[in-house]
N, C-alpha and C positions, 0 to 999 in steps of 0.2 A: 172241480177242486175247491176245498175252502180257504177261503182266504187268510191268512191266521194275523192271528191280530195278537199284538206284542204289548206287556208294560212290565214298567219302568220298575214298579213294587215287586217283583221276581216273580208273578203273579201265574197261572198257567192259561191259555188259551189253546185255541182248536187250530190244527192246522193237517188234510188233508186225511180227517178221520181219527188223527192223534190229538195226546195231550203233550203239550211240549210248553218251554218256557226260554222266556229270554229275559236275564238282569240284565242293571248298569253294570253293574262290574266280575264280570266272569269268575267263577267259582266251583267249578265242575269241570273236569278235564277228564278224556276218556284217552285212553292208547291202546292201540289194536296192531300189531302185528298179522295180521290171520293167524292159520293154525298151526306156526311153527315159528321159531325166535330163532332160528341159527347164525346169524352172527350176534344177539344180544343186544338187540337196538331196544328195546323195554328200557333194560337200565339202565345204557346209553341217554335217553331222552329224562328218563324218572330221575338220573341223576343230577344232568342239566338243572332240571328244576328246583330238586333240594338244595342245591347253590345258589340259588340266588334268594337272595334277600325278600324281595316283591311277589315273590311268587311260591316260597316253600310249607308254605302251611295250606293251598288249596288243594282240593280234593282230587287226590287222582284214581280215576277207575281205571285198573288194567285189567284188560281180557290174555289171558294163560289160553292157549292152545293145547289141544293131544299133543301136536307135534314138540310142546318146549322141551327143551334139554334143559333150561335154567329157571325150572321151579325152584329148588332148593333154593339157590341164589334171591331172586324175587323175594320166598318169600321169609329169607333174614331182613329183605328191606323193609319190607309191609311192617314184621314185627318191632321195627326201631323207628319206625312212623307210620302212628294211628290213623294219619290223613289218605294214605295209598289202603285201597283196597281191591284184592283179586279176584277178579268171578273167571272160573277155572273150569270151562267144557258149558260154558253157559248157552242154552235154547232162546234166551228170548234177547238175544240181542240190539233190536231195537228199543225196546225197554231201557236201555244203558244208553243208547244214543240220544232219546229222547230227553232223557235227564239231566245229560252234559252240554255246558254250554261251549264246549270247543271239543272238537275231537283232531288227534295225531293217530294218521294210520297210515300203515302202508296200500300203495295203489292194489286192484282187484274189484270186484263186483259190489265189494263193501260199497265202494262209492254211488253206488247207483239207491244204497238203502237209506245213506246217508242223505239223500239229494232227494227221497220222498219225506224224510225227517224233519228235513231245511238245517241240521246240525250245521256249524259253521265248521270245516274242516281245512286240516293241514294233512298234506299227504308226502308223502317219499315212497320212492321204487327200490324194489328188491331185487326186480326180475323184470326180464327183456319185456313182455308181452304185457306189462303194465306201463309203459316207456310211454307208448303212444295215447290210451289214453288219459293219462294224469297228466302228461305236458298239454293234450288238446282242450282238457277241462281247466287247465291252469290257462291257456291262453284266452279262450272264449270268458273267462272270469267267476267259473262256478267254486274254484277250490285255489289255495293257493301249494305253492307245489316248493318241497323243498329240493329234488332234483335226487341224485341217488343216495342211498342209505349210506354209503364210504365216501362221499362228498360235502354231505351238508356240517357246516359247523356249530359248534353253541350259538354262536354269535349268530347264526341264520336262525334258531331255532327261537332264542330269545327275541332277536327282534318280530319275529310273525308273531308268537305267542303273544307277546306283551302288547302288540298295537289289538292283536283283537278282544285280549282281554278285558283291557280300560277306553276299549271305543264300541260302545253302544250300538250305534246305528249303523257304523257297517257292519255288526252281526246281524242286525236286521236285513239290511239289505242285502246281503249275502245270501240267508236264509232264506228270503223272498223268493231271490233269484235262482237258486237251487230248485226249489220246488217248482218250479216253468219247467224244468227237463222231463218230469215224470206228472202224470197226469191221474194214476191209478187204474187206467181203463184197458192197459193192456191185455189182461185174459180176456175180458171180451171182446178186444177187437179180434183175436187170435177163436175164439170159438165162429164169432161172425164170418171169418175168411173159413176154419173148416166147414160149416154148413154151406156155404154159397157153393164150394168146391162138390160137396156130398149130398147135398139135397138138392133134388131139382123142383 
């Protein structure tokens, strides 16, 4: 794995075969719900941030799912600020994580894309079978974890948001430490284990 090496000028560097980047002062925010928004935590969260002062004019990427029911909605908002932009059924998704320097998503397999990215993330659960692990990745210190999506408030959202925003180095460190979970060698170790089984 390489070792990705961070500055300060919002510069880009390599880090596990990608291009990715880390500023001083966060400027790129991505929210993912997966492929479905049914209770409407998008604009929930998109709205958080256009209240506050410190924080309404960064960039926000949201990813729209098949599953939204509150396109339309979304995108009145996008249209009454040029800073929210939707990418709607998008393939290259890590392409969008790579780019942002914080991402909000709900718990799911995202996390594990997120964690060869080194993205620095905030996560909340929607659903029972993400419970376990986004509280065990929020314990061990790969992610920090708003707890469920009908419990977290502004006040929990702003404050994560805004310490990893205007604190440098623990998105480095975060990022670092993300990337120790996943190493990139999985399919071959999985090719290695069927040959061993099937060739003799």
């Amino acid at each position: 794995m390489y070792k990705v090496v961070f500055r300060v000028d919002g510069g880009f560097s390599i880090g596990m075969g990608h291009i990715m980047r880390c500023i001083s002062v966060a400027k790129d925010i991505m929210i993912t719900t997966g492929g479905s928004d049914s209770y409407d935590i998008s604009s929930k969260i998109i709205n958080m941030i256009l209240e506050d002062e410190e924080l309404k004019k960064v960039k926000l990427n949201v990813i729209v799912g098949k599953g939204f029911t509150n396109k339309e909605s979304l995108g009145e908002i996008a249209k009454e600020n040029k800073n929210i932009i939707l990418y709607e059924n998008t393939k290259y998704m890590s392409e969008i994580m790579l780019k942002a320097d914080i991402v909000i998503a709900a718990g799911g397999s995202t996390l594990y894309e997120l964690c060869a990215c080194g993205t620095t993330t905030i996560r909340f659960i929607v659903a029972d079978n993400q419970s376990e692990l986004v509280e065990k990745m929020n314990a061990l210190g790969y992610i920090i974890s708003l707890g469920w999506y009908d419990e977290f408030s502004k006040e929990d959202v702003m404050y994560n948001l805004k310490n990893l925003c205007n604190d440098y180095l623990i998105r480095v460190k975060l990022s670092e430490y993300m990337q120790t979970l996943l190493d990139g060698k999985g399919t071959i170790r999985i090719v290695e284990e069927i040959l061993s089984i099937y060739i003799v």
